[in-house]
C-alpha positions in Angstrom: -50.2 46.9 203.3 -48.1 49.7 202.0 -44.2 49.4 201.0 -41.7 51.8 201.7 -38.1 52.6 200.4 -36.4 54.6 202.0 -38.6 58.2 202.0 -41.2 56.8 199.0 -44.4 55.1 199.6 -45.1 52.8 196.8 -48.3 53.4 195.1 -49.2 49.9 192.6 -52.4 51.0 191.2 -51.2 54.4 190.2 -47.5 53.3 189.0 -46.4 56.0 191.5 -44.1 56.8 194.1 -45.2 59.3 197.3 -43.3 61.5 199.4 -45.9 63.7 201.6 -47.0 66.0 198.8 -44.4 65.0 196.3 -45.8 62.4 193.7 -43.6 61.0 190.8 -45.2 58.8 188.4 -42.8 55.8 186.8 -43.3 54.0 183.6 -44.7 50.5 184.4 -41.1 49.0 183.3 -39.3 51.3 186.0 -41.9 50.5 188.9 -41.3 46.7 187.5 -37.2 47.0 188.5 -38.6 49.1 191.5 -40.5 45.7 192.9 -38.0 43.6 191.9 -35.8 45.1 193.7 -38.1 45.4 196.9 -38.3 41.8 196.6 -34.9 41.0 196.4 -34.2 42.7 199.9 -30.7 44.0 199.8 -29.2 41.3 197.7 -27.4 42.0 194.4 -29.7 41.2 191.5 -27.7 40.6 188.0 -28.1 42.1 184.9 -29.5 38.8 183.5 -32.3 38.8 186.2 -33.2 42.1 185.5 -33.7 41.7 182.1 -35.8 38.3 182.7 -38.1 39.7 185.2 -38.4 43.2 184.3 -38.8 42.5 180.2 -38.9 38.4 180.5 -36.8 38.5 177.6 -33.0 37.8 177.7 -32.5 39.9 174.5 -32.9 43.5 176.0 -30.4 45.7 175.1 -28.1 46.7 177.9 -28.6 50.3 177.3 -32.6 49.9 177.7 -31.8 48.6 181.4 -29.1 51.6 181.9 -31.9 54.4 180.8 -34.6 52.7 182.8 -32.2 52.4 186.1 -31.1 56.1 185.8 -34.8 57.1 185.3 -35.2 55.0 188.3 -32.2 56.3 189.9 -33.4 60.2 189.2 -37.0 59.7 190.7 -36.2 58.0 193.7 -33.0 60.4 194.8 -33.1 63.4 193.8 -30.3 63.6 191.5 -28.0 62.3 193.7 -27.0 59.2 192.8 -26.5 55.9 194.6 -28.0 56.8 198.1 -31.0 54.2 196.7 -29.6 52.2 194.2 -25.7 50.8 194.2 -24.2 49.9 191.2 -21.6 46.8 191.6 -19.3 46.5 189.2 -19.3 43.1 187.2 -22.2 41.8 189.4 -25.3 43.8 189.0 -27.1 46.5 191.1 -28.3 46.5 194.5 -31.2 48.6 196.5 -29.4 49.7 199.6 -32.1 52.3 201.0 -34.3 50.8 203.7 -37.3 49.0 202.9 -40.5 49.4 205.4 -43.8 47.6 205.2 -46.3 49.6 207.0 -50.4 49.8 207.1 -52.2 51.6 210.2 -51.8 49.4 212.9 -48.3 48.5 212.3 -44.8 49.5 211.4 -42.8 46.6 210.5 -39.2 46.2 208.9 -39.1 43.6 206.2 -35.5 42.4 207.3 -35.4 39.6 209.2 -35.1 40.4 213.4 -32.5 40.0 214.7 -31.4 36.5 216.4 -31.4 36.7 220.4 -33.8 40.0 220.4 -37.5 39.2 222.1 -40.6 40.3 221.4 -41.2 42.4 224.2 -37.5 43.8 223.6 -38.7 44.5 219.6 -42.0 46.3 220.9 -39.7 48.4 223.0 -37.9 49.9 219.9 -41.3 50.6 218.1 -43.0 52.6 220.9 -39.2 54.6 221.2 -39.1 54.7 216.9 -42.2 56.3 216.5 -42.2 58.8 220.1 -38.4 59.9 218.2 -40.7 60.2 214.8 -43.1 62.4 215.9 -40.5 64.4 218.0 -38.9 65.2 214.9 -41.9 66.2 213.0 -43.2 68.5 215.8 -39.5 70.3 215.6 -39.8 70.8 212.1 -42.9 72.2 212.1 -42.1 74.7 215.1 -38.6 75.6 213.7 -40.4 76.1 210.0 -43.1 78.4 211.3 -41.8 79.7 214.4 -37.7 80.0 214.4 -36.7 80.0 210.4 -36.6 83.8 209.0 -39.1 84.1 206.2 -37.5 85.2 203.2 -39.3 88.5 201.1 -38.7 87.3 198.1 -37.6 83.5 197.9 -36.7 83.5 194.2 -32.9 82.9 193.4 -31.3 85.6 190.9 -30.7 84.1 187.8 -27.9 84.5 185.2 -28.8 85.8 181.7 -26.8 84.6 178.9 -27.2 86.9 175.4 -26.1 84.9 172.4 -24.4 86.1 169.9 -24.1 89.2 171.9 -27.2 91.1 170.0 -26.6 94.4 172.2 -24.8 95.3 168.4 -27.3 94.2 166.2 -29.0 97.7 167.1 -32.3 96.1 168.1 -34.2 98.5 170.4 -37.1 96.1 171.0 -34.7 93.3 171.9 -32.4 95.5 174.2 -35.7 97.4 175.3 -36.7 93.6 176.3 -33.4 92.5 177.6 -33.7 95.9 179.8 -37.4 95.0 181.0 -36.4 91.0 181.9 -33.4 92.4 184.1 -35.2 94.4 185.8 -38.2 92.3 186.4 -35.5 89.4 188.1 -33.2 91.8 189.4 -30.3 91.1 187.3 -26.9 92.9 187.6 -25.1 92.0 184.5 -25.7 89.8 181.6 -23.3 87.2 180.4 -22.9 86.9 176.6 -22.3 83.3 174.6 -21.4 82.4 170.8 -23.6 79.1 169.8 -20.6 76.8 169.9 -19.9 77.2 173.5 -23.3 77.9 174.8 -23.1 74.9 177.2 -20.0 75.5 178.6 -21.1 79.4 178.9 -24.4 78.8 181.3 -22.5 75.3 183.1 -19.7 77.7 184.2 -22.4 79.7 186.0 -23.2 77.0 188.2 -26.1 75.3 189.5 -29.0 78.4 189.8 -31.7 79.4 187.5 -30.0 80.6 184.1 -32.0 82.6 181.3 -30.7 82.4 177.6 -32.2 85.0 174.8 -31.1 85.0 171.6 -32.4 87.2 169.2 -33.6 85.8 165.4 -33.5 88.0 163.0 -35.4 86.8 160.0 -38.5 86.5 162.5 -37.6 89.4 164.4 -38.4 86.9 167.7 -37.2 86.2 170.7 -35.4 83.0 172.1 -35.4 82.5 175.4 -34.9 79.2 177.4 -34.9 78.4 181.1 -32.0 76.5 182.7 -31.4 74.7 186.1 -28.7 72.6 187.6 -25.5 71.4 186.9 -24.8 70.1 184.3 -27.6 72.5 183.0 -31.0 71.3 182.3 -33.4 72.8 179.8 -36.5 73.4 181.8 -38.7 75.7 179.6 -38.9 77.5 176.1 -40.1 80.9 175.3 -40.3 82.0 171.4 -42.3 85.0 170.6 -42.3 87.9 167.9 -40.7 91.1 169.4 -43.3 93.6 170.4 -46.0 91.5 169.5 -46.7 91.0 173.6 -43.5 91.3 175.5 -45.0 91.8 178.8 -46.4 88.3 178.6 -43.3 86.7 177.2 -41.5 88.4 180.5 -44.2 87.6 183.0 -44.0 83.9 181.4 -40.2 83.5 181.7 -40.4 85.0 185.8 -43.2 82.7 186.3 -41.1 79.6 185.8 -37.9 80.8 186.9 -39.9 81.4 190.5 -40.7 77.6 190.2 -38.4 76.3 192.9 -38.2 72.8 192.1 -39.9 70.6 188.8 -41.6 67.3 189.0 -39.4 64.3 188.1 -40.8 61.5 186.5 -41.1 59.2 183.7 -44.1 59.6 181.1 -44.0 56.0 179.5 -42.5 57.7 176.1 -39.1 55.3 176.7 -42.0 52.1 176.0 -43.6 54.2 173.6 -40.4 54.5 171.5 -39.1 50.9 172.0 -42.1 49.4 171.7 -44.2 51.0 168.6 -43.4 49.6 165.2 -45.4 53.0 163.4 -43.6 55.5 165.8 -40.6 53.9 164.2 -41.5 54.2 160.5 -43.1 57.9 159.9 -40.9 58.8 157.1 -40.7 56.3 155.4 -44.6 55.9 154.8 -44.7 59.0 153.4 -47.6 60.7 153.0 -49.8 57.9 152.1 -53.2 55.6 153.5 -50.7 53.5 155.3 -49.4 56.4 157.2 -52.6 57.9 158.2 -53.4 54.3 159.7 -50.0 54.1 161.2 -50.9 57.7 163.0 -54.3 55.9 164.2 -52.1 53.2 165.6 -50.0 55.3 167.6 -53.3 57.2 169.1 -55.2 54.1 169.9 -51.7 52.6 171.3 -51.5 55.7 173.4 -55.3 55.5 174.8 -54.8 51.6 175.2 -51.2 51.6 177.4 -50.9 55.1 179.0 -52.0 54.7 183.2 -53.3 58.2 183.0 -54.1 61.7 181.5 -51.2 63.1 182.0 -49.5 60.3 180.4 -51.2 60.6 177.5 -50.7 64.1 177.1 -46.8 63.7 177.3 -46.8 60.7 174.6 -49.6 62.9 172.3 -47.0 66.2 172.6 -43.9 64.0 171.7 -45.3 61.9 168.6 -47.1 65.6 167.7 -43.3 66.7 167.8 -41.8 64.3 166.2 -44.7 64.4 163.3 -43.8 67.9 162.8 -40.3 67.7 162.3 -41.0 64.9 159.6 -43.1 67.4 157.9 -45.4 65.1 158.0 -48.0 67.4 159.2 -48.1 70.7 160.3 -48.6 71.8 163.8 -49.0 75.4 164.8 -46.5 76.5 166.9 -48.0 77.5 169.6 -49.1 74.1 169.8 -46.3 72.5 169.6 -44.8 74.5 172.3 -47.3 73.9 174.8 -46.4 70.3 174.4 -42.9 70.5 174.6 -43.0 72.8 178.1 -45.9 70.5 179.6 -43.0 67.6 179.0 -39.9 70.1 180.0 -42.1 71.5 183.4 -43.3 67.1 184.2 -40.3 65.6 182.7 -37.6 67.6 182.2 -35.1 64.5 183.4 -35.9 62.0 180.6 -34.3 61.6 177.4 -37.4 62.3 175.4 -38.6 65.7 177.2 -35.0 66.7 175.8 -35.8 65.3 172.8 -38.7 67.2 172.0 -37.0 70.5 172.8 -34.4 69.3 170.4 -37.0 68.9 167.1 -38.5 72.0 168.3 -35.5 74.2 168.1 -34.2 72.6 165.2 -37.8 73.2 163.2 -37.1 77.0 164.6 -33.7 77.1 163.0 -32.1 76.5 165.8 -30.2 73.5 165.0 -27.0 74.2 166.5 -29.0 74.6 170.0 -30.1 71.3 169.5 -27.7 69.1 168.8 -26.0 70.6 172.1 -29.5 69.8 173.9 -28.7 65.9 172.3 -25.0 65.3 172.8 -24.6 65.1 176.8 -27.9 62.5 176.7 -27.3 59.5 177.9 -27.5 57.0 174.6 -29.8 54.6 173.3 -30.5 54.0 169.7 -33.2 56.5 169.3 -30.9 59.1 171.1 -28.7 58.4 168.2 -31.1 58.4 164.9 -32.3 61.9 166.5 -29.1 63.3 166.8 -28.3 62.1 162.9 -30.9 64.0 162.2 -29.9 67.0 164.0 -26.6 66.8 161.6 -28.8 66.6 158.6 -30.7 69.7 159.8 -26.8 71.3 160.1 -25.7 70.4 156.6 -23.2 67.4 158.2 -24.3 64.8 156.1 -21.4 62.4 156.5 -21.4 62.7 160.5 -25.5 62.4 160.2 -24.7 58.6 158.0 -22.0 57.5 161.1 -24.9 57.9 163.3 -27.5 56.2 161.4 -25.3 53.1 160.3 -24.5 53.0 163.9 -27.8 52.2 164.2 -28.7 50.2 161.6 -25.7 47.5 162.7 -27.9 46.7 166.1 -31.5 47.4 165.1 -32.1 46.8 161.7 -36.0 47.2 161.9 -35.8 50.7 163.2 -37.2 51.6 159.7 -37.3 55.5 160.0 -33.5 55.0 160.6 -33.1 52.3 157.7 -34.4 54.9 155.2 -32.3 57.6 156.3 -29.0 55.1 156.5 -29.7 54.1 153.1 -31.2 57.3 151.3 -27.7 58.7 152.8 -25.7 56.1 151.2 -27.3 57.1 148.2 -26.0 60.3 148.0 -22.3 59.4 149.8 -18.8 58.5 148.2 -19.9 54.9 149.7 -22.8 54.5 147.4 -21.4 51.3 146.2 -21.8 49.5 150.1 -25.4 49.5 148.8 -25.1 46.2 146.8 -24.3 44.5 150.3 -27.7 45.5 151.6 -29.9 43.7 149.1 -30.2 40.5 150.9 -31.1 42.3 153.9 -34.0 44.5 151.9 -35.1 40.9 150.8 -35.2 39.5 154.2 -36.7 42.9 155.8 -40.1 43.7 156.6 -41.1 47.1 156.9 -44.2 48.6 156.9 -43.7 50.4 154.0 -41.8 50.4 150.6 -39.8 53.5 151.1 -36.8 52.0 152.0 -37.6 49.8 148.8 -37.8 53.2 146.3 -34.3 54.3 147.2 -32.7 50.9 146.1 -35.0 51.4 143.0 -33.2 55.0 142.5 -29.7 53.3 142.8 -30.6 50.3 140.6 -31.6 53.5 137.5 -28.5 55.0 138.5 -26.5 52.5 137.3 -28.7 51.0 134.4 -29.8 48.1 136.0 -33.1 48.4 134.7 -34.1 44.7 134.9 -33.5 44.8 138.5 -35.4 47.9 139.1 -38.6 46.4 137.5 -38.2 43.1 139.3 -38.1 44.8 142.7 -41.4 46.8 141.4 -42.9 43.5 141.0 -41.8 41.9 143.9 -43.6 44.9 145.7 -46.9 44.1 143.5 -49.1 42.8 146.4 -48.3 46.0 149.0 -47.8 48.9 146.4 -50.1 51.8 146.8 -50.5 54.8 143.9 -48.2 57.4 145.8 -46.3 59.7 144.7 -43.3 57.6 145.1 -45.1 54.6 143.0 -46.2 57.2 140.2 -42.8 59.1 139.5 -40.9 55.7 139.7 -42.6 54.6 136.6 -42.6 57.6 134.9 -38.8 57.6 135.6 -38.1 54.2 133.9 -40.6 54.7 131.2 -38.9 57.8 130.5 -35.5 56.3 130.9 -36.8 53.1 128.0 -38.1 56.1 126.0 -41.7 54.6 126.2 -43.1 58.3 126.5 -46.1 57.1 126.1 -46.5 55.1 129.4 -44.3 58.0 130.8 -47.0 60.4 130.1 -49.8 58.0 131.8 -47.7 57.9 134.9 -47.3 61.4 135.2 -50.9 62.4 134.5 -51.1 59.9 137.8 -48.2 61.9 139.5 -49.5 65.1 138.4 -52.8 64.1 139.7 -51.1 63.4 143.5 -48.8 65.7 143.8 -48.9 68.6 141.3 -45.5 70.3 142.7 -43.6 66.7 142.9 -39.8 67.2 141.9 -39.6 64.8 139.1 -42.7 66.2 136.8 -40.3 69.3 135.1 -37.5 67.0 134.5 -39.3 64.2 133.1 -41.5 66.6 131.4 -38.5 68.0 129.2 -36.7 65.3 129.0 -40.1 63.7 127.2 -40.2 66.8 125.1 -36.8 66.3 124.0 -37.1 63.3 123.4 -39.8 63.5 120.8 -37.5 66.7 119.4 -40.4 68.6 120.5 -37.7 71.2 122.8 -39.7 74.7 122.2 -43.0 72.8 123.7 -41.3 72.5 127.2 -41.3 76.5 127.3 -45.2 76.6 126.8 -45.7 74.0 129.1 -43.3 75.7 132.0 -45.3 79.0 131.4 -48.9 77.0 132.2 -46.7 75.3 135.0 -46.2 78.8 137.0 -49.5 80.2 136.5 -51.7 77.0 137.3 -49.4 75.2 139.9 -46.4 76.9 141.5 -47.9 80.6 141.1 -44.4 82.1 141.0 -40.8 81.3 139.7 -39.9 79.6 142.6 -38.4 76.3 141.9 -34.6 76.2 140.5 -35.1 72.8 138.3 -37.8 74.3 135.8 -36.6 77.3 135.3 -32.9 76.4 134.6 -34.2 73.5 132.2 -36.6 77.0 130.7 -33.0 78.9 130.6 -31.3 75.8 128.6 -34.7 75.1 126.7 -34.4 79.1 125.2 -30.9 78.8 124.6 -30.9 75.6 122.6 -33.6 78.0 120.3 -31.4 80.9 120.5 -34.2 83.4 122.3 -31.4 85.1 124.6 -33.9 87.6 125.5 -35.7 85.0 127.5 -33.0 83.1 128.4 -31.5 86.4 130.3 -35.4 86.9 131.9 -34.8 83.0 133.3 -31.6 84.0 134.8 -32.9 86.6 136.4 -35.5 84.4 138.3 -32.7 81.6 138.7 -31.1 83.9 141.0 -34.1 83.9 143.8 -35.1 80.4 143.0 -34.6 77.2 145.5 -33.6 74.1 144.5 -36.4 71.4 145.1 -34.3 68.2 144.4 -30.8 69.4 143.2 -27.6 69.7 145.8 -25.9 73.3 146.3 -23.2 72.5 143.8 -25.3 71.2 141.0 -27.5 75.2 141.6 -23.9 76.5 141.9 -22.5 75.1 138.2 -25.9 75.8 136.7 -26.5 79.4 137.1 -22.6 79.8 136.0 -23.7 78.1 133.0 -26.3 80.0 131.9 -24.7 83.0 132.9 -21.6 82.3 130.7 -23.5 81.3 128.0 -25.2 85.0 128.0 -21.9 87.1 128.8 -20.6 88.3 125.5 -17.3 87.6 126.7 -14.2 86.0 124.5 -13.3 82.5 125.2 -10.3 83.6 127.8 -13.1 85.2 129.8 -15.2 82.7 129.8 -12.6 79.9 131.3 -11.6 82.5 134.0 -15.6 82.9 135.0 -15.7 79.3 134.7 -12.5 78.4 136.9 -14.3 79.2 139.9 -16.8 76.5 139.8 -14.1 73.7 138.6 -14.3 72.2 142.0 -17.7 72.2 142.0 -18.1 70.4 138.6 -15.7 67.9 139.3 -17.6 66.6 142.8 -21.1 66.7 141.3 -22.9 63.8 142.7 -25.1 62.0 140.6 -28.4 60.9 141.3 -31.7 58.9 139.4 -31.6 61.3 137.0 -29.4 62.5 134.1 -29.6 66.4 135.5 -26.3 66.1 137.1 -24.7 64.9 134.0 -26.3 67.2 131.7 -25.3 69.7 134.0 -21.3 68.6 133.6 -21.7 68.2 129.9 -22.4 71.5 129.6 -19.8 72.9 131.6 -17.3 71.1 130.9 -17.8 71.4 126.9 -18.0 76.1 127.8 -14.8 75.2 130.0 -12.6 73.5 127.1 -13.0 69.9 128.3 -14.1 67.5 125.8 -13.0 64.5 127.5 -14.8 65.6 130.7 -17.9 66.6 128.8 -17.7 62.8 127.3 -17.5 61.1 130.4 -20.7 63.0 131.6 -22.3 62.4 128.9 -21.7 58.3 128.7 -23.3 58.4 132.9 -26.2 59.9 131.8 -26.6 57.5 128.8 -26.3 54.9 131.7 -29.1 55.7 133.9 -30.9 57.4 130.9 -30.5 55.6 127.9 -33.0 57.4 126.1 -31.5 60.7 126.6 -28.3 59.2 124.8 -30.3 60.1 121.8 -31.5 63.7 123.0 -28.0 65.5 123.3 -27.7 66.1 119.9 -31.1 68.4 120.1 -28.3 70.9 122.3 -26.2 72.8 120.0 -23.6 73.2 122.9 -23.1 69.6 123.5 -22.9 68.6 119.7 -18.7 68.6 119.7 -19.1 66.2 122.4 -22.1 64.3 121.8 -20.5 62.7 118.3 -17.6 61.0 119.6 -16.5 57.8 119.2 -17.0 56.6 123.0 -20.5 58.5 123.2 -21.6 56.8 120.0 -20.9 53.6 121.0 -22.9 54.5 124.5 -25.4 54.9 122.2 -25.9 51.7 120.3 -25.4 50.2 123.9 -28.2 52.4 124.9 -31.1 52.1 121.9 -30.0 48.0 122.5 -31.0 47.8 125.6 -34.4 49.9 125.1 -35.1 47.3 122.3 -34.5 44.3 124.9 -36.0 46.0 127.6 -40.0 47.0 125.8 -41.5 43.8 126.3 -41.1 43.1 130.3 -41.6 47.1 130.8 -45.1 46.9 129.0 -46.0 44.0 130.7 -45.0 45.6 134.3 -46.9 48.9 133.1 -49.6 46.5 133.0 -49.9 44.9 135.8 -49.4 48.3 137.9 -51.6 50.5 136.2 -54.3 49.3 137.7 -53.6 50.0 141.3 -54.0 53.7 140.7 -57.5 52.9 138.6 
C-alpha cells in the first residue's frame, strides 16, 4: 500500500517523496511531520502536537518546527507556498492537498465516502476517474511530441552582473573572459553592481538565470556565481585563476546555467547541526586530542544516521566547510568547492547549502558576499552564530557580539558560540558583564576548557591571581598539555616573577607550538625581568632564523626595536623599523600596531620636542582607546607614548594597569630609560609595594599548582 499527497508518492524506506522521475529526499524529521500530517487527514494539528510527535519532546524550539515546515513546505510545492500545507493562524497547520492510498489493484481515497452514495454508485466514479486519467495522459503525451514547437536552443538568456564594474581595472584577461562568457550565452549587455547592493542589483532582474563575475585582484581570479529565482538563489560557484583554463571555467558556468530546474531536498544537515554536541564545539577544542576525537565523532555520527550516500556526502562537505573556516584544518580549495556545489546543485533551498557557500566566500575574502548570502535566511540559532561570524570576518566586532549573546541567552551549551560570546566580551567596552557569567561557567559543561582559558585571561587582567589558579585547579582532572594549558602558566608564572617555572612552561609551549603568540612577549618580559634586556636581542635573532624564517611577526620585532633603544644601538633600532613596516600583528589590535610604530619612529626622528607632539598628535585617539588585554603590552605601549607626547599623568595610569595584571613588570620599567620620569612616582611606587606584596603572598599556592600540573605534560 502506497500513500499519496497530492502529486508525491511517499517512499518510507527511502525517506523520499516521488513524482514520476522527480525524487526529493527529506530528512527523517520532515518525512516525520509529513506522516503526521497524512495521519491527521485534513484536520488542524497544533504546534504542541507537532512538537510531541515529530521530536516527542515539548521543549523544541519554535523556530526548529518553522525550518523543518518550510523545508517541508519547499519539497512538496515547488516554491509556492500553501497549495500543500495551510498555515492557521493561532491554531496550528493543516495538510490541505489530497491524500490517496493506492497499490495495483486499487485506487482508494482515504476520506471517508460519502453518506447516501452506494457501492455500485462509488465503482461508477472509479472506472470514469481513471478512463479521464489516462485521457489526460495520452493528450499530454501527443501534444508534447506531436503539437508543441520544439525549441533550438531551450536555455533562457541570463543576466550578467560585473561587480565593481572591473571593465576599468584594465584587465584584458578578465574583459577577454567577460567577452568569451557573452558570447558563449548570447548576452546583450552586462549589468554592473557595487558589493553593498549586489542583492538588490540581480533581484531587480527578476526571476531567470543571473551570472555574477567579480574580478580579485590579489589572486588575479575570477568570481563567478550562478543565480535563479526570485528572491535570487545561489545555485553554483565558480573561482579560478585568470588564464590558467578559462575555457573550462566558461564551459562550467554554461553547463549549469543550461540546468533547467535543481533538485530540492533536505540532506539531514538541519539534525546534524541540532543534534551533534562536537559539530557544536570545533573551536573551542582547539587543536588538541579531544578535537581529533570530536572530528571522529562527527564521522562515525555521519556513517551511523545518514539514510544514504548522498547524504553523507552533503553532511561530510558541510562539517569539511565548516572545519576550514575554523582553521582547524586545511582543505584544498578545489575540494572544498566540490562540496559546496554538490550541496548548492542537491540543496540549494536549505539553510545550510547557503551556509556553506557563505564560509566559502568569506575564506575567499569575500565576506561582504557572504553576509548578504546569510541575512535573507530564515533564522535559527545556528543561522545566527554564522552570521556573527560573518561580522568578525568584516571587522564588526560589536554587531558580531549582538549576535552571539543573542545566542547564548536561549542556548547556552552551543559551545562554539559561548566561546566567541565570551572571548568577544573580552575584548568589548562590556568586559566587566563577565563577572555575571561565572556561575554559569561553574554550572556548564563543555567539552572542552576553552571557554574556561578566556575567564583565566580576564581574571590576570585584573590581578585576580588567586582566582585564576583556582579555576586551573578546578580544571585539574580534564586539562590536557595544549598550547592554551602551557602559555597560561607561563603567563602567571611570569606575572609572580617565578621565571623559573615560567621558563619550564615555555620550554613545554615552545615544544607545541614554536610560533605561539605569547613565547616573544613572555620571553622579554623574563629577560627583563632578570635585567638581562640585551639577551632578548640574541634570542630574537635565533628566533627568525630557526622558527619564523623571516621578520614577519609585529610583536618581536617591535619588543627588538624597544629592546635596542633601551641600549641606545639606533642603528639597529632604525633596521627593526624598517621590518615593523611589512610585519603583521599576531596577537595585538590595529591600534596597539598603529601607536607602536609611531613610537619607535619618533624616538628615531631627530626632531625637537614641538615636532615630536605634532607627529604624535595623530595617534592621540588611538592611544587613548587602547584595549587592554592578559598582557602588560598594551600598557607598555601607552607608557611610552604618552611619556614622548608630554603626558605624565597618562603614562602613570598605564603604567599602574600593567602593574595590575603584571605585578612583576612593576619592577622592570625602570630597566627603560624613557619611562624612568614616570616610573618613580609616588602612585607607581606605591603600585609597586602592592605588587612585590602580592608576589610574596602568592609563591607558595603557585608552586604547589606548578606542581600538581607539570606532570600532565611529562
Amino acid at each position: 500500500m502506497q500513500v499519496k499527497v497530492g502529486k508525491w508518492i511517499l517512499e518510507e524506506r527511502a525517506f523520499c517523496i516521488v513524482c514520476e522521475d522527480k525524487q526529493v529526499e527529506l530528512s527523517p524529521t520532515a518525512f516525520r511531520l509529513l506522516q503526521l500530517f497524512v495521519s491527521h487527514g485534513d484536520k488542524v494539528i497544533s504546534m504542541s502536537t507537532i512538537k510531541e510527535q515529530v521530536w516527542h519532546t515539548e521543549f523544541t524550539t519554535d523556530n526548529l518546527v518553522y525550518q523543518t515546515i518550510r523545508n517541508l513546505r519547499l519539497a512538496l510545492e515547488d516554491g509556492t507556498e500553501q497549495t500543500y500545507i495551510k498555515t492557521i493562524p493561532r491554531s496550528g497547520y493543516q495538510l490541505i492537498a489530497p491524500i490517496v492510498k493506492q497499490n495495483d489493484e486499487l485506487v482508494q481515497a482515504v476520506a471517508e465516502p460519502i453518506e447516501g452514495i452506494s457501492n455500485k454508485y462509488s465503482k461508477l466514479l472509479l472506472t470514469v476517474f481513471i478512463g479521464v486519467t489516462m485521457a489526460v495522459v495520452l493528450a499530454s503525451i501527443i501534444f508534447i511530441y506531436f503539437i508543441k514547437p520544439q525549441s533550438t536552443d531551450s536555455v533562457h538568456i541570463p543576466d550578467l552582473v560585473v561587480i565593481n564594474g572591473f571593465y576599468q581595472a584594465k584587465s584584458d584577461s578578465f574583459n577577454q573572459l567577460v567577452s568569451q562568457l557573452s558570447s558563449a550565452l548570447h548576452i546583450e549587455s552586462v549589468q554592473r553592481a557595487e558589493h553593498a547592493s549586489m542583492r538588490e542589483a540581480i533581484n531587480a532582474l527578476g526571476s531567470g538565470t543571473k551570472i555574477v563575475i567579480e574580478h580579485i585582484p590579489d589572486k588575479n581570479a575570477l568570481l563567478a556565481m550562478v543565480f535563479m529565482g526570485l528572491p535570487s538563489r545561489l545555485i553554483h560557484i565558480e573561482m579560478q585563476a585568470l588564464g590558467k583554463n578559462d575555457r573550462e571555467l566558461i564551459s562550467n558556468i554554461v553547463s549549469r546555467v543550461k540546468t533547467s530546474m535543481l533538485k530540492q531536498g533536505n540532506s539531514g544537515i538541519a539534525e546534524l547541526v541540532n543534534a551533534s554536541k562536537e559539530l557544536k564545539a570545533l573551536v573551542a577544542l582547539s587543536n588538541s586530542e579531544q578535537l581529533k576525537t570530536a572530528i571522529q565523532s562527527l564521522h562515525n555520527d555521519i556513517e551511523l544516521n545518514s539514510f544514504n550516500e548522498q547524504q553523507k556526502v552533503a553532511k561530510r562537505a558541510f562539517v569539511d566547510m565548516l572545519l576550514a573556516f575554523y582553521k582547524i584544518e586545511h582543505f584544498d580549495n578545489e575540494r572544498l568547492l566540490s562540496g559546496v556545489n554538490y550541496l548548492l546543485a542537491r540543496y540549494h533551498q536549505s539553510n545550510y547549502a547557503i551556509i556553506s557557500a557563505a564560509l566559502y566566500l568569506a575564506n575567499q575574502g569575500n565576506a561582504h558576499f557572504a553576509f548578504q548570502l546569510l541575512e535573507r535566511l530564515e533564522q535559527d540559532h545556528f543561522v545566527t552564530f554564522i552570521q556573527g561570524l560573518i561580522h568578525l570576518e568584516l571587522n564588526e566586532d560589536p554587531r558580531a557580539l549582538k549576535h552571539f549573546e543573542k545566542v547564548y541567552k536561549h542556548e547556552q551549551s552551543f559551545e562554539d558560540n559561548a566561546y566567541f560570546y565570551f572571548y568577544e566580551l573580552f575584548y568589548s567596552e562590556r568586559e566587566s558583564q563577565l563577572d555575571a557569567y561565572r556561575s554559569d561557567l561553574e554550572r556548564s559543561n563543555y567539552a572542552s576548557n576553552g571557554i574556561h582559558y578566556v575567564f583565566f585571561n580576564w581574571y590576570l587582567k585584573h590581578g585576580q591571581f588567586e582566582q585564576a589558579m583556582s579555576l586551573l585547579l578546578s580544571m585539574k582532572e580534564r586539562l590536557q598539555c595544549s598550547d592554551d594549558m602551557t602559555r597560561s602558566l607561563a603567563m602567571l608564572n611570569s606575572a609572580l616573577r617565578n621565571t623559573q617555572w615560567s621558563e619550564r612552561w615555555l620550554q613545554k609551549l615552545d615544544g607545541l607550538n614554536a610560533r605561539d603568540w605569547g613565547i616573544p612577549w613572555l620571553i622579554f618580559s623574563n629577560y627583563v625581568m632578570q635585567g638581562k634586556l640585551a639577551s632578548y636581542s640574541n634570542w630574537y635573532n635565533d628566533y627568525v632564523s630557526n622558527v619564523l624564517a623571516s621578520h614577519s611577526l609585529f610583536e618581536p620585532v617591535f619588543l627588538n626595536a624597544m629592546t635596542q633603544l633601551a641600549l641606545e644601538d639606533k642603528q639597529q633600532a632604525m633596521q627593526s623599523l624598517a621590518f615593523m613596516t611589512s610585519a603583521s600583528g599576531s596577537f595585538s589590535q590595529d591600534p596597539v600596531i598603529d601607536v607602536a610604530k609611531a613610537i619607535v619612529n619618533v624616538r628615531l626622528a631627530p626632531a625637537n620636542p614641538d615636532e615630536r607632539v605634532s607627529l604624535l598628535s595623530q595617534y592621540e585617539d588611538s592611544a587613548l582607546a587602547l584595549k587592554g588585554d592578559e598582557i602588560a603590552l598594551p600598557e607598555f605601549v601607552m607608557a611610552s607614548y604618552f611619556t614622548l607626547y608630554g603626558d605624565v599623568g597618562k603614562a602613570e595610569q598605564a603604567l599602574i594597569l600593567g602593574c595590575i595584571k603584571s605585578p612583576a613588570m612593576c619592577n622592570a620599567w625602570q630597566f627603560f630609560p624613557l619611562l624612568q620620569g614616570a616610573a618613580s612616582t609616588l602612585n607607581v611606587e606605591r603600585a609597586l609595594q602592592h605588587a612585590n606584596d602580592l608576589i610574596k603572598s602568592s609563591q607558595p599556592k603557585l608552586i604547589e599548582l606548578n606542581k600538581q600540573l607539570y606532570d600532565i605534560c611529562q
